[in-house]
C-alpha positions in Angstrom: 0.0 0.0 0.0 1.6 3.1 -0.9 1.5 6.1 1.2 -0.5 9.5 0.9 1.5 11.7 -1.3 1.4 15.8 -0.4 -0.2 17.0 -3.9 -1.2 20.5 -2.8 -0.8 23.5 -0.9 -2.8 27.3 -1.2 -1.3 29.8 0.0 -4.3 32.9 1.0 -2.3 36.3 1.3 -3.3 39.8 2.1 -3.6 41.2 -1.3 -0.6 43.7 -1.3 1.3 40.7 -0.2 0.3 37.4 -2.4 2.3 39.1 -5.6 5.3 40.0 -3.3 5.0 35.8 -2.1 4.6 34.4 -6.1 7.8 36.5 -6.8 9.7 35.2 -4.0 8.3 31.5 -4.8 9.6 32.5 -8.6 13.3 33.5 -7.4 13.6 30.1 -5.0 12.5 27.5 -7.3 13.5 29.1 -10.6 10.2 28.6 -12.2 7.4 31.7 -13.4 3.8 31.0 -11.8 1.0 30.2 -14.4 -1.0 33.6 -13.2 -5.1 32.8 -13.2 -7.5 35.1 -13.1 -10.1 34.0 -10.6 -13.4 34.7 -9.6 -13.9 33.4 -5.7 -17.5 32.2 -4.3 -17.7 35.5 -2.9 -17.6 37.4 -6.4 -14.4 39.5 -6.1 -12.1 38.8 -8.6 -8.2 37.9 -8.2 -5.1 36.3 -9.5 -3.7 33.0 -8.3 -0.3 32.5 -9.2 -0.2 28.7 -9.3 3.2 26.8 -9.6 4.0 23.1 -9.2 7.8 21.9 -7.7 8.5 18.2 -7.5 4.4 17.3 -8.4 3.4 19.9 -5.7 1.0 22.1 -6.8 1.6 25.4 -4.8 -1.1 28.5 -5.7 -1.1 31.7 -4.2 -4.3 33.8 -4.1 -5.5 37.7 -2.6 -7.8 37.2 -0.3 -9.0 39.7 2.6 -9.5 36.4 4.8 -6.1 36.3 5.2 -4.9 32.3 6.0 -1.4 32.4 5.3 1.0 29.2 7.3 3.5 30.8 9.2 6.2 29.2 7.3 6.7 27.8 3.9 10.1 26.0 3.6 12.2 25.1 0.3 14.9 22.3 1.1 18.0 22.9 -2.0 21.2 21.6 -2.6 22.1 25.0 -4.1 21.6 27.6 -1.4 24.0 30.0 -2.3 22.1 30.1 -5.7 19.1 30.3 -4.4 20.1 33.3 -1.7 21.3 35.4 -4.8 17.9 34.8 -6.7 16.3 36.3 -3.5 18.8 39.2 -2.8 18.8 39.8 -6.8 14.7 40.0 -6.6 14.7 42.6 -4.2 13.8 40.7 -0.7 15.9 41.3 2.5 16.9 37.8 3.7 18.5 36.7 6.9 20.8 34.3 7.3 21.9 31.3 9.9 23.9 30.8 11.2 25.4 34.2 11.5 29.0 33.7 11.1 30.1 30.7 8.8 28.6 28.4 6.7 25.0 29.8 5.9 22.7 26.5 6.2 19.4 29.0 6.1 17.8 32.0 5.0 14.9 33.5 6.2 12.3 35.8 4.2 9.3 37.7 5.8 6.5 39.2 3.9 3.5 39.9 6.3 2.3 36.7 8.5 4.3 34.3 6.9 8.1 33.6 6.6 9.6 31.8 4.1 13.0 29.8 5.0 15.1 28.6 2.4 17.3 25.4 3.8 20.5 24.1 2.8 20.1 20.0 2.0 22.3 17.9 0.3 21.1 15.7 -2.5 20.8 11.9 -1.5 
């Protein structure tokens, strides 16, 4: 029997902050969102900026209900890399540890925060 497989996640954001979130998504993973408009059950219309890494649909949508996680982590064997993408789109980042050998970086934008963590292939 094979086990349940994580196929998706949505991401609800404050609207000022769900285009900041797909464009930090964008400079992690290297990939452009497929950008949706959408017309919620409510009637007010959005974007979703939907993206799918390793068969992992990720979509992030405006909402005033914000319902954001408080953290969204991206595991990468390349996190040097991935820190320039995210200092080169324009985000502060923080880093850990603070002297040595950075192993993570940490992005805020609103209620959530977004760490990006060093992992070696296996």
């Amino acid at each position: 029997m094979s086990a349940p497989v994580l196929s998706r996640v949505q991401l609800f954001a404050a609207p000022a902050e769900a285009e900041q979130i797909a464009r930090l998504i964008t400079a992690i993973i290297q990939a452009e969102p497929t950008v949706r408009p959408m017309t919620r059950v409510d009637g007010v219309e959005t974007l979703r900026y939907d993206f799918s890494s390793n068969g992992i649909r990720l979509e992030v949508m405006a909402d005033e209900r914000t319902r954001v996680p408080s953290l969204l982590q991206f595991d990468t064997a390349d996190l040097d890399g991935a820190l320039e993408r995210v200092l080169a789109a324009g985000f502060p980042a923080r880093t850990w540890p603070p002297e040595g050998q950075v192993e993570d970086v940490v992005v805020e934008i609103g209620d959530l925060t977004v760490c990006i963590a060093r992992r070696e292939k296996r």
